[in-house]
LOTOR-751534 format. One line per field, with one value per residue: residue number from 1; residue in three letters; x, y, z of N, C-alpha, C in turn. Coordinates in pm, 1 decimal. Layout:
% residues N
resi <- c(NUM, ...)
resn <- c(ALA, ...)
n_x <- c(X, ...)
n_y <- c(Y, ...)
n_z <- c(Z, ...)
ca_x <- c(X, ...)
ca_y <- c(Y, ...)
ca_z <- c(Z, ...)
c_x <- c(X, ...)
c_y <- c(Y, ...)
c_z <- c(Z, ...)
//
This chain:
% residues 113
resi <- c(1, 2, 3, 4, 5, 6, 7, 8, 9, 10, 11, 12, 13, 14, 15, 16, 17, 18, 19, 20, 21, 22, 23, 24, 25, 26, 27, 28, 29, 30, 31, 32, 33, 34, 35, 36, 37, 38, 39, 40, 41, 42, 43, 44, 45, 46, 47, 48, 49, 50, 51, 52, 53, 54, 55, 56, 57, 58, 59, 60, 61, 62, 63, 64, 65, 66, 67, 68, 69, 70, 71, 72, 73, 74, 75, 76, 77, 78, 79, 80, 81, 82, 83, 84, 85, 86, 87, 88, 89, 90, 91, 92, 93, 94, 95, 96, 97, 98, 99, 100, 101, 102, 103, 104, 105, 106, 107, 108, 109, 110, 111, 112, 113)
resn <- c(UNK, UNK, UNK, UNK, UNK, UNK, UNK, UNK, UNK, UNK, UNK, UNK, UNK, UNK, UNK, UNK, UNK, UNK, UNK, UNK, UNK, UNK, UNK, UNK, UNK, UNK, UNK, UNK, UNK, UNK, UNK, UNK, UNK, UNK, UNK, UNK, UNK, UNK, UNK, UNK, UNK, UNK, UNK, UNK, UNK, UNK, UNK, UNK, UNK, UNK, UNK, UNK, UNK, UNK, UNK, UNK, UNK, UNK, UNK, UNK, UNK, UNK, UNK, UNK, UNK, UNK, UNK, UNK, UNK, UNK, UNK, UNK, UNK, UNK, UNK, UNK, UNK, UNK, UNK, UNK, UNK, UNK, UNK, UNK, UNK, UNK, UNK, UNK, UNK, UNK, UNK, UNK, UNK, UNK, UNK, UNK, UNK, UNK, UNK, UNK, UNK, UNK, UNK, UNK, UNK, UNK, UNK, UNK, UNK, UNK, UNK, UNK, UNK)
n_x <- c(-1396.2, -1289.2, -976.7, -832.7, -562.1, -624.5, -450.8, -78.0, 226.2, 598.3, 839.3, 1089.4, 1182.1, 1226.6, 1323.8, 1368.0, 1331.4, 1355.2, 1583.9, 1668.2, 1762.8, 1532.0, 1463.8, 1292.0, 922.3, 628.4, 326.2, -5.6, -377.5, -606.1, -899.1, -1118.0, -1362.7, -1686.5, -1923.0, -2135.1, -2032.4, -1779.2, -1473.5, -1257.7, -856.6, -580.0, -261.3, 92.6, 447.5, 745.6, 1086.9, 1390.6, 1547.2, 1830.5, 1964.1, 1902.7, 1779.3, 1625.3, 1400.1, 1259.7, 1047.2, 924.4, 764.1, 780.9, 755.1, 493.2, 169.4, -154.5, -471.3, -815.2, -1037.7, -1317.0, -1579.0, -1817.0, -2187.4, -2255.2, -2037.0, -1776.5, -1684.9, -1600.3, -1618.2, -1551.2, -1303.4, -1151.8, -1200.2, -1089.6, -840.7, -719.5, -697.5, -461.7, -169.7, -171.8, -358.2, -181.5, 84.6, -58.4, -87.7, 111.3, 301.2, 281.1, 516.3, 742.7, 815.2, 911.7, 741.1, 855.6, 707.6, 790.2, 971.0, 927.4, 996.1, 875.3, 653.5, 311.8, 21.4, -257.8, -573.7)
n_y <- c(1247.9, 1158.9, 1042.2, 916.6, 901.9, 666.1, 528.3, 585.1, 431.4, 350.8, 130.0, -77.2, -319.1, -645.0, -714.1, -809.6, -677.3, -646.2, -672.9, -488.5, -400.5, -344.5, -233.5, -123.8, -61.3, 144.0, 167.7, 115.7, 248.9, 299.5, 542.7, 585.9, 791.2, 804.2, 947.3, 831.2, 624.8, 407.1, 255.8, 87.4, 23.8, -178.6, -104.0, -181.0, -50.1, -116.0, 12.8, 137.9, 230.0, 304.9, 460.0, 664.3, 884.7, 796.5, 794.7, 767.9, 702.7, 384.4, 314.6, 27.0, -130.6, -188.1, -309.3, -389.4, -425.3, -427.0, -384.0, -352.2, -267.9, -85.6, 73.5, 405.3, 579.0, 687.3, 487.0, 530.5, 258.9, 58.7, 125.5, 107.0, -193.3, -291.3, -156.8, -311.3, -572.2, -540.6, -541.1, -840.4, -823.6, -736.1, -909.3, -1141.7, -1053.6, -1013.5, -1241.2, -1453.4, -1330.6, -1355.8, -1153.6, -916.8, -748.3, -552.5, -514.2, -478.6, -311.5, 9.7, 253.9, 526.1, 760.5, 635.5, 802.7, 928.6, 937.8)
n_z <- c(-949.0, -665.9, -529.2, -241.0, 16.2, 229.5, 447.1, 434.3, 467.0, 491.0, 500.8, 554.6, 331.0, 132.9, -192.5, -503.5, -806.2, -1142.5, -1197.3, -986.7, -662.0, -380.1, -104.2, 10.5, 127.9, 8.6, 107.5, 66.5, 187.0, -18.8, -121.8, -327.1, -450.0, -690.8, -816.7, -629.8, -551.1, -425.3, -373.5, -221.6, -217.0, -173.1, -216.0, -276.7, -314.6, -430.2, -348.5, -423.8, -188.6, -96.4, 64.9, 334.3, 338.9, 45.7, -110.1, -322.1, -574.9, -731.8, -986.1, -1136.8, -971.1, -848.7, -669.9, -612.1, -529.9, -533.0, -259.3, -187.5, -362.1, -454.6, -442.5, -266.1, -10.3, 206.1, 469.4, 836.7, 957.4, 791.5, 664.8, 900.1, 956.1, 696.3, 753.4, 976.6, 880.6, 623.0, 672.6, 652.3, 382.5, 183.8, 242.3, 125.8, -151.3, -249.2, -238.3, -431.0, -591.3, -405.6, -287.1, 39.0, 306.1, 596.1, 825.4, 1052.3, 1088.1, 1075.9, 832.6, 836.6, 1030.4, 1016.5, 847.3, 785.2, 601.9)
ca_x <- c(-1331.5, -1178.1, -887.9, -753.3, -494.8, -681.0, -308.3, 7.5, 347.7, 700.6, 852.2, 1199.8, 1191.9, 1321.5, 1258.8, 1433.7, 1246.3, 1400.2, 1735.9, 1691.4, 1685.5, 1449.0, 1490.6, 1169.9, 758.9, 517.8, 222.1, -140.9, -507.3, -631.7, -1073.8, -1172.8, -1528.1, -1676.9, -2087.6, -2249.9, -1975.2, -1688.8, -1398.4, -1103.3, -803.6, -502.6, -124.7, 247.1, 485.2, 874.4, 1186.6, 1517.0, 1598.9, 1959.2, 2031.0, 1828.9, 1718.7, 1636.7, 1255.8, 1198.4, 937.6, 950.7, 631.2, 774.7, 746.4, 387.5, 104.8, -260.6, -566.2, -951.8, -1085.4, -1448.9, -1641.3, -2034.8, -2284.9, -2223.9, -1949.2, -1655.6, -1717.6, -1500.3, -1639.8, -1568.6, -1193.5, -1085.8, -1194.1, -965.3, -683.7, -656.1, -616.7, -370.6, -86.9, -191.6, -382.5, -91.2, 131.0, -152.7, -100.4, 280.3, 355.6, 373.9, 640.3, 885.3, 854.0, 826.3, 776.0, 906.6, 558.8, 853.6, 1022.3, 857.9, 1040.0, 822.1, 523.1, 174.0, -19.5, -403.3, -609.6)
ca_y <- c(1139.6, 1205.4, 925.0, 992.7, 821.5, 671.7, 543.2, 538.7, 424.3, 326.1, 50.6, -141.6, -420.3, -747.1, -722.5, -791.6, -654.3, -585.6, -684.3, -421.5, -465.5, -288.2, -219.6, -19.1, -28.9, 230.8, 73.4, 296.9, 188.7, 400.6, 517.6, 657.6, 767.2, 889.3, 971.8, 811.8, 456.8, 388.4, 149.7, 77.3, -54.9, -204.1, -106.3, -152.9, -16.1, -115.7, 98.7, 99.5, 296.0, 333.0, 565.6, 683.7, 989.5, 785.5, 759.7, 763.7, 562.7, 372.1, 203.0, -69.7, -340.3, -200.1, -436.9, -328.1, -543.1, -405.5, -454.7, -345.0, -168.0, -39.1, 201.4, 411.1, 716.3, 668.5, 457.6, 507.6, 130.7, -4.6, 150.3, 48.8, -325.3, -289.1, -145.5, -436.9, -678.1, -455.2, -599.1, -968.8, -850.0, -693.7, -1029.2, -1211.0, -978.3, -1031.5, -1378.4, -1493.5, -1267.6, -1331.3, -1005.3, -920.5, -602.1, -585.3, -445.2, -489.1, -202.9, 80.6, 385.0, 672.1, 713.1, 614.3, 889.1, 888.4, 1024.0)
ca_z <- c(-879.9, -525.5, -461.8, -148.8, 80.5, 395.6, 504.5, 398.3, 558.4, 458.0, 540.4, 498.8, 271.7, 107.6, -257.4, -631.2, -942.6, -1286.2, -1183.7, -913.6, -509.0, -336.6, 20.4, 103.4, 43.9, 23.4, 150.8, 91.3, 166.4, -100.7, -103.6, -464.2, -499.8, -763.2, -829.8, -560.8, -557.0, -366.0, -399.1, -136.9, -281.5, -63.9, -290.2, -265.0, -474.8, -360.4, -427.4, -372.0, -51.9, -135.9, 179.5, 433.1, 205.7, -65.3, -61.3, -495.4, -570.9, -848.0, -1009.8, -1182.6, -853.9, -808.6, -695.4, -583.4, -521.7, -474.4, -138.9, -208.0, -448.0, -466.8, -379.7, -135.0, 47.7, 271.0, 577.3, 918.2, 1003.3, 661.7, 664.0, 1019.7, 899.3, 628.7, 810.7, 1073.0, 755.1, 535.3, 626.6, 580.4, 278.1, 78.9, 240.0, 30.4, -307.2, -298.1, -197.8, -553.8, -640.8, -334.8, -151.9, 236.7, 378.0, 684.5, 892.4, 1196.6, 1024.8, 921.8, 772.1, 845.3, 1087.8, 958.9, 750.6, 798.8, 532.6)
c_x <- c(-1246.6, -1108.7, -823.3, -683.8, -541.3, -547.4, -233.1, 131.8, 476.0, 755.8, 982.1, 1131.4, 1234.5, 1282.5, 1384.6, 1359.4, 1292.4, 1568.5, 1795.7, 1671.0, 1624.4, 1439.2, 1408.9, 1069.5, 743.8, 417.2, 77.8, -254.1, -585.1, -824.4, -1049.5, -1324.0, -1519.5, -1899.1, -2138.3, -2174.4, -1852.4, -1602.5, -1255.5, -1009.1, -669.9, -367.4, 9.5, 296.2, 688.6, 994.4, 1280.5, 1588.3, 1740.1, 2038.7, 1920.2, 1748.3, 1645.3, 1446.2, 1174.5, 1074.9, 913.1, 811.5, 619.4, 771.1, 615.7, 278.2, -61.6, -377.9, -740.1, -998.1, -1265.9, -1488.1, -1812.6, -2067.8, -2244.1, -2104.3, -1863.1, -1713.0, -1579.1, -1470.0, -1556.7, -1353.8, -1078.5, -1088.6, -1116.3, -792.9, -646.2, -616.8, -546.5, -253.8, -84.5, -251.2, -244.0, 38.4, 62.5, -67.8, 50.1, 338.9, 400.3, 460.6, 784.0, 890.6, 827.8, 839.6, 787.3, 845.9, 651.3, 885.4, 1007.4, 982.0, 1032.7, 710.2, 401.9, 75.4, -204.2, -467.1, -787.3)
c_y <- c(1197.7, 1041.1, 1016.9, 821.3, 798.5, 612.8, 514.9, 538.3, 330.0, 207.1, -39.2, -274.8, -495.2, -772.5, -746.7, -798.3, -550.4, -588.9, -589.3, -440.9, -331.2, -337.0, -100.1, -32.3, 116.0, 155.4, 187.5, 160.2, 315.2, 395.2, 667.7, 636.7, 841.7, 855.8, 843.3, 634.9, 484.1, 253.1, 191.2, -37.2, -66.1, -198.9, -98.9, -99.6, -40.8, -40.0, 109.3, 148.5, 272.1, 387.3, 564.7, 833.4, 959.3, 709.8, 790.1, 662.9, 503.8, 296.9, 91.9, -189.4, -265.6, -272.7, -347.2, -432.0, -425.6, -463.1, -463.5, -225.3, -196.3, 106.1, 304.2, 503.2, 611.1, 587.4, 433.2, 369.8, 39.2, -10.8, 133.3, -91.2, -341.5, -256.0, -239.6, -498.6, -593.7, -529.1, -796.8, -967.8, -866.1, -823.7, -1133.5, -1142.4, -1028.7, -1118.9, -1425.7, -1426.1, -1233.3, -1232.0, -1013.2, -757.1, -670.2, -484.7, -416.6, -320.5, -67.6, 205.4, 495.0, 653.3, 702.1, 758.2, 830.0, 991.0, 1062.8)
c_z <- c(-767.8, -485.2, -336.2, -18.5, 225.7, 444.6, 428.2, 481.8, 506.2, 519.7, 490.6, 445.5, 177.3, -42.1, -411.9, -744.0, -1044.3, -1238.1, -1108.2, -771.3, -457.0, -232.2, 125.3, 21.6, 104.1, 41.1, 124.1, 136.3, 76.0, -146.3, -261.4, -468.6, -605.6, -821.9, -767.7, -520.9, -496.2, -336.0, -284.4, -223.3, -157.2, -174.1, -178.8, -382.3, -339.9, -444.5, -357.1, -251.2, 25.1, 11.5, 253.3, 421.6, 121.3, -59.6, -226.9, -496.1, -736.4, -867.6, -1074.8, -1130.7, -785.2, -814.3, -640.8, -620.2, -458.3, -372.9, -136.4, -264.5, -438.8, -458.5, -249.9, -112.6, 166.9, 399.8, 730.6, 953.5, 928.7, 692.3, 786.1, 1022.2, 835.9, 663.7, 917.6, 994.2, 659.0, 530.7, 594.4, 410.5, 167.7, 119.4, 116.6, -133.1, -342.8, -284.4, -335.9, -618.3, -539.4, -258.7, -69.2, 252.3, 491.2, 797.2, 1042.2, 1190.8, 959.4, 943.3, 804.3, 982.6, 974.9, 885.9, 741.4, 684.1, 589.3)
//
C-alpha cells in the first residue's frame, strides 16, 4: 500500500469539538494504491492552534470522505479535477457539524505530493 499526500495545507479555522476550540485545519487530498486499485480520499482533521507554533494535530475532530475508488494508478488529470473541488468538497463533509475552514486563511503554503 503506498498512501501518499497529493496536497496538504493549513489553514485557520472556526471550530468546537469535545468541549475544545479549534482554530486551525489540516486539509490533505490523500491517493492510496495498492495492487493494481487506487482510491483518492479528500480529509480534515481540526486542532487547536493555540499560538502561532502550535501546529499538534489532534484526530479527534477528524472527517474524511472517498472521492473515487477502482482499477487503475495515479492520474495527474484525475487529481487536478479533484483539487479544484477540495475546498467545496470538504465544505460539503463538514457542514453538518458546524465547522468552516477559513480557505481565505491559510496557515502554511500548499504541499504537493
Amino acid at each position: 500500500m503506498a498512501e501518499i499526500n497529493v496536497y496538504q495545507r493549513y489553514f485557520e479555522a472556526d471550530f468546537e469539538y469535545n468541549g475544545v476550540k479549534r482554530k486551525g485545519a489540516a486539509v490533505w487530498l490523500i491517493s492510496d494504491s495498492e495492487a493494481g486499485n487506487i482510491k483518492y480520499s479528500a480529509a480534515v482533521s481540526f486542532f487547536p492552534h493555540e499560538d502561532a507554533e502550535d501546529y499538534r494535530i489532534s484526530y479527534d475532530a477528524y472527517f474524511s470522505q472517498t472521492l473515487y475508488e477502482g482499477k487503475g494508478r495515479r492520474s495527474k488529470k484525475r487529481e487536478k479535477e479533484l483539487l479544484e473541488t477540495l475546498s467545496e468538497t470538504i465544505d460539503q463533509l463538514i457542514a453538518s457539524e458546524g465547522a468552516k475552514v477559513l480557505w481565505d486563511k491559510p496557515l502554511t503554503d500548499e504541499r504537493l505530493g
